[in-house]
N, C-alpha and C positions, 0 to 999 in steps of 0.2 A: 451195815453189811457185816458178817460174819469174817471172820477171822479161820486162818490155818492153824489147828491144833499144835502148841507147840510146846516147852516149856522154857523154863528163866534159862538156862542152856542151850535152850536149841537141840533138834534131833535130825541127826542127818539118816536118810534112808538109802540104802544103795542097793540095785537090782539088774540084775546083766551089765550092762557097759553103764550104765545110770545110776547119779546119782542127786536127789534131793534133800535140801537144806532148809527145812523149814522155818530157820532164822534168819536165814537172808533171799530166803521167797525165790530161789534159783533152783532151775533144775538143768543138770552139765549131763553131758553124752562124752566121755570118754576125757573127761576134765576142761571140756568146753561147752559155754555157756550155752544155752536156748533157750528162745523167745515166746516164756510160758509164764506169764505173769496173772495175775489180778484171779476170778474167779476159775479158771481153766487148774490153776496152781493150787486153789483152795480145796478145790474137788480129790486132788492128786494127792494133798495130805490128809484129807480123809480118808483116803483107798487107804493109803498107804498105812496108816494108825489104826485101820479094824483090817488090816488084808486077811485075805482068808472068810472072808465076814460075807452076807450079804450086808450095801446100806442102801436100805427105800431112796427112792426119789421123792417123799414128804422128809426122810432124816437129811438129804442134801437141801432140803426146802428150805428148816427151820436153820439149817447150819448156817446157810450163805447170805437171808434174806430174813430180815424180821419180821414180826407177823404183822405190822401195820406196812409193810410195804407191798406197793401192790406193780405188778410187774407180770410179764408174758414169761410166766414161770419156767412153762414145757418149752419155748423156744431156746429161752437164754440158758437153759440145764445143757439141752442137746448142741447147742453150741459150745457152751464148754465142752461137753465131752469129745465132740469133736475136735475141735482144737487141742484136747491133749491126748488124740490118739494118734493125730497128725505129728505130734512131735514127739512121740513116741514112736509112732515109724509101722504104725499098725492098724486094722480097718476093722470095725464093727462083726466081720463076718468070719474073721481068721484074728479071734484076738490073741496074742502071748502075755497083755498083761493085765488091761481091762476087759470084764467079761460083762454082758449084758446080758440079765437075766429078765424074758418080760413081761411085763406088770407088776415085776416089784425092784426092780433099782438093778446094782450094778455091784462086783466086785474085782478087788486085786487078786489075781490067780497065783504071778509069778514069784520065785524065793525072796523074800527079803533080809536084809540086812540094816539093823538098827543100831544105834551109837548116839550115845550123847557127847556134845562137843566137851573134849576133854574129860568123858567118859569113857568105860569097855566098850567096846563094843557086843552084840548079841546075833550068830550065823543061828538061822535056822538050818540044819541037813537037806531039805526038801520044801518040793513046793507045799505040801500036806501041812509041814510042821510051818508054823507061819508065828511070829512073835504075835503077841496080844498085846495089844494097847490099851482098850478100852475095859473098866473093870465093872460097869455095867452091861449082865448078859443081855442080850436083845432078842435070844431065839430060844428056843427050848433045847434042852440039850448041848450051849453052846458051854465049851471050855472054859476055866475060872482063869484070871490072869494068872500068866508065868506058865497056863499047861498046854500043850500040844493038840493040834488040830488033829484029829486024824480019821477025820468025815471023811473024806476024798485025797484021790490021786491025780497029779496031771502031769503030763508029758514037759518038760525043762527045754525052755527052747531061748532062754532071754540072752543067751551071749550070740545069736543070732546074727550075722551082718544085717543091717535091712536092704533088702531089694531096691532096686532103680528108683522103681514109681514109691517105694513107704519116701525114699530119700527126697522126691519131687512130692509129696504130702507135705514133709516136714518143712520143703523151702518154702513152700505156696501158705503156709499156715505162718510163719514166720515173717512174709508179706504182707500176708491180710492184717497182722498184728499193726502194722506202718500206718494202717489207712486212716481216714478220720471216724469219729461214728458219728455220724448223726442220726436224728431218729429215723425209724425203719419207715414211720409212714413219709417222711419227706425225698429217702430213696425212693420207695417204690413209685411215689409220684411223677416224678423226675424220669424213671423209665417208662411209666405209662404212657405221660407227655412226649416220649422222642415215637414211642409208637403210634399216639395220634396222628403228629407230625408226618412219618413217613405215608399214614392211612392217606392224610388228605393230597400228598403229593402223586400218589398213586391213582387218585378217585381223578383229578384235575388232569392229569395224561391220559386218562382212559377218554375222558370227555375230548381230549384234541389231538384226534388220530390227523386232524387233515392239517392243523397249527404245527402238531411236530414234522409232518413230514414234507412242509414249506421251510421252517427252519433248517432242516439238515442238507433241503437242496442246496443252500446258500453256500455251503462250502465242501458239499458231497454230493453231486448230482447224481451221480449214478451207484449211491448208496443210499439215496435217500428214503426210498419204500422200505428197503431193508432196515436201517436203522430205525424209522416209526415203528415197524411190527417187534424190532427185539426191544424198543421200549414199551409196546404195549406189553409184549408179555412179560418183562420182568415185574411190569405192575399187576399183573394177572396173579403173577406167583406172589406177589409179596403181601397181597392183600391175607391169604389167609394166614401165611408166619405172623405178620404183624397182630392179628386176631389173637393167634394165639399166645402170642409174651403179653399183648396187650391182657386178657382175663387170667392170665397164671399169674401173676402178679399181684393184680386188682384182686383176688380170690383168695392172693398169699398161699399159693402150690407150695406146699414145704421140697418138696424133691425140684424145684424147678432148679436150684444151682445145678444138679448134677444134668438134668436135660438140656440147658445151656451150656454149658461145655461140650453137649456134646452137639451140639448145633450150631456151637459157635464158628470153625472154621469153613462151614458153607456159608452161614451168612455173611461173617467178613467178605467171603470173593464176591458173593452178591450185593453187597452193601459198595463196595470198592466200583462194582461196575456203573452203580445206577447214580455215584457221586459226579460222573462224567454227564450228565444229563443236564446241570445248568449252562453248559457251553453249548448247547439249544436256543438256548435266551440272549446269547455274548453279544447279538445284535441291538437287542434290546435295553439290555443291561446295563453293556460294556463288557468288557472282558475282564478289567477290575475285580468287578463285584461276581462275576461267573468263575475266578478265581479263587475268589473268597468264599462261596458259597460251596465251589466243589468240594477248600478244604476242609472245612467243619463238617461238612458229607464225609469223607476219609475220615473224620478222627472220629466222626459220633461211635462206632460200634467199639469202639476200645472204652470209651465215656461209657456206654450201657456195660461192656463186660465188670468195669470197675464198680459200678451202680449195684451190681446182682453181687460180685463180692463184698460189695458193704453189709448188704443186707441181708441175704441169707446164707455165705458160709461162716 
């Protein structure tokens, strides 16, 4: 795997309230640490060593990953970069520091500030004038090391506060960083499997309108009709969401994190009601086990939410 450009010194980069150490693989927000490591970070010292630069996503390719490895290139690219725009405190569509430029790569826009540990340091005046790093040109017309960019201008926004939600980016991305990885196909299986599961529980209720609604006489008689029909139809409804996480998955929907989140806290109330549905069986069961089963019902959709954050943010 590729390495963060750095040298036997180490070069620290600092850029509105940020700054990064390419020697000790950290990047601080206002002289405290955040949890930007491994490729997210490698990508960050790239920007940061041609800023002002376009660099391809074939030059992130070759940097990060050798050419005999073979790897879900375009997933695990945009993954990092999300991940360090999250902790950067910034979104693809309003960037201050990474710019997406597209079908050909991505660059650092904002001022930087270069230093070698126990060296000068080097202000650039402007976001335009940007230090050069790299003394091979890459574009026609690009500037020779040590000279001044001054293709473009952009607006100076990096000592910015970040807003509520960049701040809830950066906690949620510093989360996902805790979780385990395992491979993407044995997440995604895993949530296909709880979508089966809830399929066939829903298919087996539709089949025993007249089973449920002997059950719930037992200990609600004159709720009984009523509760058969709100459990048929919560399986009426569930059949096609389950459809749908079931093939967004299976198909690998890249936007599917962002549509689960935002479906996630109706399905939670929906998922919470229909976990009350093996105390239907408590005769048959036990109450035990109608217990037990209610509560791995309550916990399954927080298990899927953590499944989808494995796998695709």
């Amino acid at each position: 795997m590729g390495t963060a450009p750095s040298s036997p010194r180490g070069l620290v980069y600092r850029f509105g309230v940020y700054e990064a150490d390419t020697r000790a693989g950290e990047l601080r927000k206002s002289g405290m640490r955040l949890k930007l490591t491994g490729q997210p970070f490698q990508v960050l010292a790239i920007l940061l060593e041609r800023a002002g630069d376009v660099v391809t996503r074939d030059e992130l390719r070759l940097a990060l990953w050798p050419q005999d490895t073979y790897v879900d290139f375009d997933h695990s690219l945009n993954t990092a970069i999300n991940k360090l725009r999250a902790a950067l405190g910034e979104s693809g569509t309003n960037p201050r520091f990474v710019e997406t430029l597209a079908r050909r790569g991505y660059r650092f826009i904002a001022p930087v500030v270069m230093e070698e540990r126990g060296g000068a340091s080097s202000t650039p005046p402007s976001r335009a004038d940007v230090v050069e790093r790299n003394p091979a040109p890459l574009e026609p017309g690009r500037p020779r090391p040590g000279e001044l960019d001054q293709r473009a201008t952009y607006p100076v926004e990096g000592d910015r506060a970040p807003t509520s939600a960049e701040a809830s980016a950066a906690k949620a991305a510093a989360e996902i960083d805790e979780l385990p990885r395992p491979p993407r196909k044995l997440v995604r299986a895993l949530f296909d499997l709880a979508q089966v599961m809830y399929l066939v529980l829903y298919v087996v209720a539709l089949g025993h309108f007249s089973g449920i609604e002997r059950e719930a006489a037992k200990f609600a008689p004159r709720l009984a009709f009523a509760i058969a029909v709100a459990t048929l139809v919560l399986a009426a409804v569930g059949i096609p969401v389950r459809c749908f996480l079931l093939f967004a998955v299976a198909f690998d929907y890249r936007p599917f994190a962002r549509q689960f989140r935002r479906l996630f806290p109706a399905l939670l109330l929906f998922d919470q009601i229909w976990a009350l549905t093996p105390f239907l069986l408590a005769d048959r069961i036990g109450l035990g086990l109608a217990f037990a089963a209610a509560a791995g019902l309550l916990h399954l959709p927080f298990g899927q939410r953590t499944l989808v954050r494995m796998g695709y943010e």
